[in-house]
PAGU-538814 format. One record per residue (C-alpha): residue in one letter; x, y, z. Coordinates in nm, 2 decimals. Layout:
// PAGU-538814
R	type	X	Y	Z
R	A	X	Y	Z
...
This chain:
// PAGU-538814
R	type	X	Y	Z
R	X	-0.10	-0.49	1.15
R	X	-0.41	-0.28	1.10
R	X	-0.58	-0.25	1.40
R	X	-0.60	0.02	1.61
R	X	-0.98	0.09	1.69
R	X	-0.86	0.32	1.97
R	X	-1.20	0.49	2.00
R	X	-1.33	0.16	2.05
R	X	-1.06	0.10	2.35
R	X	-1.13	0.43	2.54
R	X	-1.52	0.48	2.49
R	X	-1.65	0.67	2.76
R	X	-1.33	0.67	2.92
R	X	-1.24	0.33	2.98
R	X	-1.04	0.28	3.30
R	X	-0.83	-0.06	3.23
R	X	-0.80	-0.26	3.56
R	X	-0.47	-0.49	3.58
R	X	-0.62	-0.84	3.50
R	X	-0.39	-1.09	3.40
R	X	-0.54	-1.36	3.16
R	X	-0.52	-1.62	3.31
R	X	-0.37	-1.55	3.64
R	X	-0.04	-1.84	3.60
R	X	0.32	-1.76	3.63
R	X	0.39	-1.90	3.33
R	X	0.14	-1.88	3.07
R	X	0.14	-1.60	2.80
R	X	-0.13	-1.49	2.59
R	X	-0.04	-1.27	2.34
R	X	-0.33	-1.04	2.13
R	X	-0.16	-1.02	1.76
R	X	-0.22	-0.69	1.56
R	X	-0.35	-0.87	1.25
R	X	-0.45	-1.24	1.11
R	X	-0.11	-1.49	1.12
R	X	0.13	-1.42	0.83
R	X	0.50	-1.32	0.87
R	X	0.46	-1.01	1.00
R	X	0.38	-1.24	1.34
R	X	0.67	-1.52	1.26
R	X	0.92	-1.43	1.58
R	X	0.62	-1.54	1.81
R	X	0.47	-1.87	1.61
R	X	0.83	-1.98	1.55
R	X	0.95	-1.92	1.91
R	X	0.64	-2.15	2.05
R	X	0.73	-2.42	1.73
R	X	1.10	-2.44	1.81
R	X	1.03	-2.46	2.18
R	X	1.18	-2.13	2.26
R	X	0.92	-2.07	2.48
R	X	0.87	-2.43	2.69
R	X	1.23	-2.36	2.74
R	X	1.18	-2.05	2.96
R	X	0.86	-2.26	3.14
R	X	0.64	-2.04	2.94
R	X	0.31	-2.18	2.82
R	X	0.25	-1.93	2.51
R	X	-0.11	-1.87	2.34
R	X	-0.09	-1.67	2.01
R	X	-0.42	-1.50	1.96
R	X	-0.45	-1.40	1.60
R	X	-0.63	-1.06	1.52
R	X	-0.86	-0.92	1.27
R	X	-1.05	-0.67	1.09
R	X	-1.33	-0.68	1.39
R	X	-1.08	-0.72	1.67
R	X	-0.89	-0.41	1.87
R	X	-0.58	-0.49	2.03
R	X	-0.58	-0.25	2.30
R	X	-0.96	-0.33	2.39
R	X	-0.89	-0.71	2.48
R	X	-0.57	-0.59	2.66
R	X	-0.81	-0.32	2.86
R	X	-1.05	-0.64	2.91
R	X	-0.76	-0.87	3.05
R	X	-0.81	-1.05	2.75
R	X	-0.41	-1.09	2.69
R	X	-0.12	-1.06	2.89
R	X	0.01	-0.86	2.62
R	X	-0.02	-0.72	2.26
R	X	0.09	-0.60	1.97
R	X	0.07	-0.25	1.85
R	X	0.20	0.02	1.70
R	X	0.33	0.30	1.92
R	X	0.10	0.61	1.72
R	X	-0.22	0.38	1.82
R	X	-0.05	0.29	2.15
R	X	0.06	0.66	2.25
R	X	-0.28	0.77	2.16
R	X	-0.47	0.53	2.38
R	X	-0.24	0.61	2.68
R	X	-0.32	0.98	2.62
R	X	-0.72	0.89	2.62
R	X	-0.67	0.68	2.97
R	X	-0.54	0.37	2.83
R	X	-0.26	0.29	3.08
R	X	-0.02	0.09	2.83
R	X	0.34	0.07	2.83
R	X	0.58	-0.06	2.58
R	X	0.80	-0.31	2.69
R	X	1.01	-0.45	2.44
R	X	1.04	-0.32	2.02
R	X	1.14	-0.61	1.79
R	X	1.07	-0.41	1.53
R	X	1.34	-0.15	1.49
R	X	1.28	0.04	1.11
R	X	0.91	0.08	0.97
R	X	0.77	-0.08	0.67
R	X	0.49	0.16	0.57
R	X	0.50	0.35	0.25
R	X	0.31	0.52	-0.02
R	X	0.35	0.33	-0.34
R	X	0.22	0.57	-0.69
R	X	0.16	0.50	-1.07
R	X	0.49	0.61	-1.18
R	X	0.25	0.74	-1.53
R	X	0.07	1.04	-1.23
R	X	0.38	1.22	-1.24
R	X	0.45	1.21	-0.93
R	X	0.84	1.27	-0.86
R	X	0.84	1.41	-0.49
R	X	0.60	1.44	-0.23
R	X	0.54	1.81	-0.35
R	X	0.37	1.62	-0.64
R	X	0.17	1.47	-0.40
R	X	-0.07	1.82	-0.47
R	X	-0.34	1.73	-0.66
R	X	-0.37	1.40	-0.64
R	X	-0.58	1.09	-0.44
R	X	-0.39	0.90	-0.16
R	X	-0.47	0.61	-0.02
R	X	-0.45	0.57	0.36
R	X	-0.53	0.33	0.64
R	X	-0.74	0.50	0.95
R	X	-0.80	0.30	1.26
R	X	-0.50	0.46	1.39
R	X	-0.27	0.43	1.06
R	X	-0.35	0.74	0.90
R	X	-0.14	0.93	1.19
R	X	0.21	0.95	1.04
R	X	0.06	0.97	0.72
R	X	-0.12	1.35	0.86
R	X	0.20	1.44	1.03
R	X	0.40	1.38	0.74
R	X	0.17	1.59	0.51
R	X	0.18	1.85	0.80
R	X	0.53	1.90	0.83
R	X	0.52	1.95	0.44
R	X	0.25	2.19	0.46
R	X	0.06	2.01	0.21
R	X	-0.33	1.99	0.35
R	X	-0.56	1.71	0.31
R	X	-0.86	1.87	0.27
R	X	-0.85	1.86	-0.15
R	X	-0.79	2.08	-0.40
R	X	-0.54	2.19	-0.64
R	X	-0.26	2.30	-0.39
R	X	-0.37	1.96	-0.12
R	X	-0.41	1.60	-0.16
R	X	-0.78	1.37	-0.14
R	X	-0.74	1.14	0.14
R	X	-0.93	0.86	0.02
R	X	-0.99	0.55	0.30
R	X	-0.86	0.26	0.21
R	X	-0.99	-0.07	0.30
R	X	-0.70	-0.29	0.36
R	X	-0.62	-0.42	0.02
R	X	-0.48	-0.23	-0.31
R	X	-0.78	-0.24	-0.48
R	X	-0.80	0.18	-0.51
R	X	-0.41	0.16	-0.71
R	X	-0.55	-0.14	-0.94
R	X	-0.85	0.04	-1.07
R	X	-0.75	0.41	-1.05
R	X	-0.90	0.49	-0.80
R	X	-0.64	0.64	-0.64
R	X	-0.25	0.78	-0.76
R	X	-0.12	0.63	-0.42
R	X	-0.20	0.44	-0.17
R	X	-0.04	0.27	0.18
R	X	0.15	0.00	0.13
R	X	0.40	-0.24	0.35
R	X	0.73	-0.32	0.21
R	X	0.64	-0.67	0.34
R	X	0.24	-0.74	0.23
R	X	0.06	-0.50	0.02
R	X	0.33	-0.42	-0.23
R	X	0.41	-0.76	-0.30
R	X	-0.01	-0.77	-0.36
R	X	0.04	-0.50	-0.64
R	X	0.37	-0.66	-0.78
R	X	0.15	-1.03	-0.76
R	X	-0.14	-0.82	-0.96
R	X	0.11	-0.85	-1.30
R	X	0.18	-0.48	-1.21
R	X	0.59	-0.45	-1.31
R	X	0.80	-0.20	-1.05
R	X	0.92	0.00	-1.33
R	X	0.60	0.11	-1.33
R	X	0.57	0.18	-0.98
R	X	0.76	0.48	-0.74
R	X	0.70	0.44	-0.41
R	X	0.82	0.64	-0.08
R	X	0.91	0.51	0.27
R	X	0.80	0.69	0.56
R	X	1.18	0.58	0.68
R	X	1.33	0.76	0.42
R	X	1.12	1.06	0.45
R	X	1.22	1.13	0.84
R	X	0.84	1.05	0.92
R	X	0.86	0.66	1.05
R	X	0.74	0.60	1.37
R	X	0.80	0.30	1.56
R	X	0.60	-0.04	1.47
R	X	0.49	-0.38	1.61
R	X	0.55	-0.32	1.97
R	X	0.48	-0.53	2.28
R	X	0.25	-0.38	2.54
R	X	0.14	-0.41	2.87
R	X	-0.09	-0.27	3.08
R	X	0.10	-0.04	3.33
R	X	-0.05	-0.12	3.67
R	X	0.07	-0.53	3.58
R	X	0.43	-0.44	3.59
R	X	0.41	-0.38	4.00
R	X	0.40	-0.77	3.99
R	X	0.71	-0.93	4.03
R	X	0.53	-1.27	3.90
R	X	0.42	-1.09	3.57
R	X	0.72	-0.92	3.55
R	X	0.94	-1.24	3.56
R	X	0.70	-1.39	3.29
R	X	0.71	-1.17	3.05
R	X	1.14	-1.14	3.09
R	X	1.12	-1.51	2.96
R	X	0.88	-1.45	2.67
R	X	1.05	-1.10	2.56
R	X	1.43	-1.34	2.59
R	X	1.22	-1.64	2.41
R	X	1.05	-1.41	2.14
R	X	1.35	-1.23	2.06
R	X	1.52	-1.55	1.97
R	X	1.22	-1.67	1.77
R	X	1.25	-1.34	1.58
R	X	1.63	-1.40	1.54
R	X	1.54	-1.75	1.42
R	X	1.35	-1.66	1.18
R	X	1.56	-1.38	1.03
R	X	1.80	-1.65	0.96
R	X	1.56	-1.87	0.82
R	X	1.28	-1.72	0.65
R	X	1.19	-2.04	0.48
R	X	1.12	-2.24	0.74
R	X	0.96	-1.96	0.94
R	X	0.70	-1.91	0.64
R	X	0.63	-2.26	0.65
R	X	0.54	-2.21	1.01
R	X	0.34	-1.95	0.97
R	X	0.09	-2.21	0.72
R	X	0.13	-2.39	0.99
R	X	-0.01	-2.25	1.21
R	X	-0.28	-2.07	0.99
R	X	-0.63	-2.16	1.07
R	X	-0.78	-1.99	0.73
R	X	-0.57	-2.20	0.49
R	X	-0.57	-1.84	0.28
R	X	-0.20	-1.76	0.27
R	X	0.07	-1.94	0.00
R	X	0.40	-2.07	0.18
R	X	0.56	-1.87	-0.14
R	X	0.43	-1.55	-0.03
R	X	0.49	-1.57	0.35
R	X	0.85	-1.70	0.29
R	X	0.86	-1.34	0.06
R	X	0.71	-1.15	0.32
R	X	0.93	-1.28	0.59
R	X	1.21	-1.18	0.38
R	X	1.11	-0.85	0.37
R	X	0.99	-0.83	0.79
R	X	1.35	-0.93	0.83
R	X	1.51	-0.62	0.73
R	X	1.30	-0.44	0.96
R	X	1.41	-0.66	1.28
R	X	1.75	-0.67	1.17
R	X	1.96	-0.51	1.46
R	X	1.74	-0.57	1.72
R	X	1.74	-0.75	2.01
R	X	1.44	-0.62	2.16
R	X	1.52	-0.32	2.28
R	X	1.35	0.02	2.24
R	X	1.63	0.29	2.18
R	X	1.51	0.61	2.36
R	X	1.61	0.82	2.03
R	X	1.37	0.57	1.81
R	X	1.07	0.67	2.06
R	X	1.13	1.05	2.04
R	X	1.13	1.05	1.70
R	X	0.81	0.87	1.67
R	X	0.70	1.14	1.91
R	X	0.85	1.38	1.77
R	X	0.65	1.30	1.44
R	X	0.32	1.27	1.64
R	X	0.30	1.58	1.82
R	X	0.39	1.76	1.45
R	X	0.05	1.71	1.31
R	X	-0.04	2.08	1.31
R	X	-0.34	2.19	1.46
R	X	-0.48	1.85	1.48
R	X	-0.19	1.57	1.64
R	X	-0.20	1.28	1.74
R	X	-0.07	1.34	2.09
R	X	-0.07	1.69	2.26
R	X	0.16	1.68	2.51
R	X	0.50	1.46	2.55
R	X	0.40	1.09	2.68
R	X	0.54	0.96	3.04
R	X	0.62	0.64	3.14
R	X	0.49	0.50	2.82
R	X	0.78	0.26	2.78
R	X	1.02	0.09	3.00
R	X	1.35	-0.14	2.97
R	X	1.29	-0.31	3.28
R	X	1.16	-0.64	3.08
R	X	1.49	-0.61	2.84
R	X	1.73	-0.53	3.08
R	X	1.66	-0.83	3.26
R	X	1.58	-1.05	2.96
R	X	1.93	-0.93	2.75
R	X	2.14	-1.04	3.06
């Protein structure tokens, strides 16, 4: 979920040169965003119920971490494919990246702030003053827009807010360090909630609800790769395959968290909370079927080129996604 080291991608102007990863017709590898937990489950339950050996397709989940940047190994032909999302995505392809989203699974977004109801804070007007919380390597772009388009700065002060850089746990909201801070509705708020913090003393606020949300968990490609038929009929069959996995595991979140253990190398995750957390990924798949609506991907746009004198993206992004895969794989 967290990384999107774009700099890291695009040093010096990284040209990406269309290298499939292994050169088969019908092996997938696909570069995950984060470390395996629910927030992955369409994918690990697609290759567990055979979803994928039923399309031909031999599937390799790479898992992610703090030290690894999806749209680097993608760049690197490291992947046939990876996971990001599209404000990391967008802002690689404007800095030479050549990616292309080619299928959205994930059709609502699951960040939010979450605050000590006991701050005061009631709106995001209240939001002046106080210490927030946010994830950079790419994640702190909606939160800029958003405070943009509210004309709130970030620079401090009575009448802005203290961005403070979260690592990527809730440490700053358990010790006071900060009044808010970036949560998922699927991982890190269940973290404070697991912390013997009760939600009545909690108040949180969804980027969705706030008309900031921009589009999450996509699949990408690298553009110059969709010229070939052979990788193009490939990754029809894993898009049609992972979709069903997704839809799967909506259906049974249970047995997709127990998947996920599974297939987790690190033996750190609890079956309880993955089986919680896929709950909660669920509601932003929901309605889905792989497809990414035109409307969702202006908005996200939209949001991005509002970040005042400092966006994301400058200019209106072309070719950065196409139905070609979902076409053919919703037929």
């Amino acid at each position: 979920m967290k990384n999107f080291m774009i700099a890291a991608a695009c040093a010096a102007g990284m040209a990406a040169t269309p290298v499939f990863a292994d050169g088969h017709a019908n092996t997938v590898s696909l570069q995950l965003q984060w470390v395996t937990q629910s927030q992955f489950a369409g994918y690990y339950v697609a290759h567990d119920k055979g979803f994928y050996e039923e399309e031909g397709l031999d599937v390799t989940i790479l898992p992610g971490g703090p030290d690894i940047a999806p749209p680097q190994v993608l760049a690197g032909g490291g992947a046939d494919a990876m996971l990001n999302w599209m404000p990391s995505a967008l802002a690689a392809r404007e800095k030479g990246l050549p990616v292309v989203n080619i299928a959205q699974p994930f059709k609502t977004s699951g960040l939010m702030l979450t605050c000590w109801k006991d701050t005061g804070i009631t709106s995001v007007q209240d939001f002046k003053g106080k210490t927030i919380g946010v994830w950079f390597f790419g994640n702190e772009y909606p939160f800029l827009s958003w405070m943009s388009q509210e004309g709130i700065s970030t620079d401090g002060g009575e009448d802005g807010v203290t961005v403070l850089k979260q690592g990527f746990n809730v440490d700053p909201l358990l010790q006071r360090e900060a009044d808010c801070i970036s949560t998922m509705t699927y991982n890190e708020y269940g973290q404070v909630l697991d912390a013997g913090v009760n939600p009545d003393e909690l108040v949180t606020f969804k980027y969705e609800d706030q008309g900031v949300a921009t589009l999450e968990d996509g699949i990408w490609v690298l553009e110059d790769n969709l010229k070939d038929e052979v990788f193009v009929d490939k990754m029809t069959r894993f898009v049609r395959a992972s979709m069903k996995g997704w839809k799967y595991a909506e259906a049974n979140p249970e047995e997709a968290g127990a998947i996920i253990i599974e297939n987790d190398d690190t033996g750190a995750q609890s079956e309880e909370a993955q089986v919680r957390m896929m709950k909660e990924v669920a509601k932003l798949t929901a309605g889905s079927d792989g497809s990414l609506a035109e409307a969702d991907f202006q908005r996200t746009v939209d949001t991005l080129l509002a970040g005042g004198s400092d966006p994301v993206i400058s200019m209106q992004p072309e070719g950065a996604w196409t139905s070609v895969i979902t076409d053919a794989a919703l037929k």
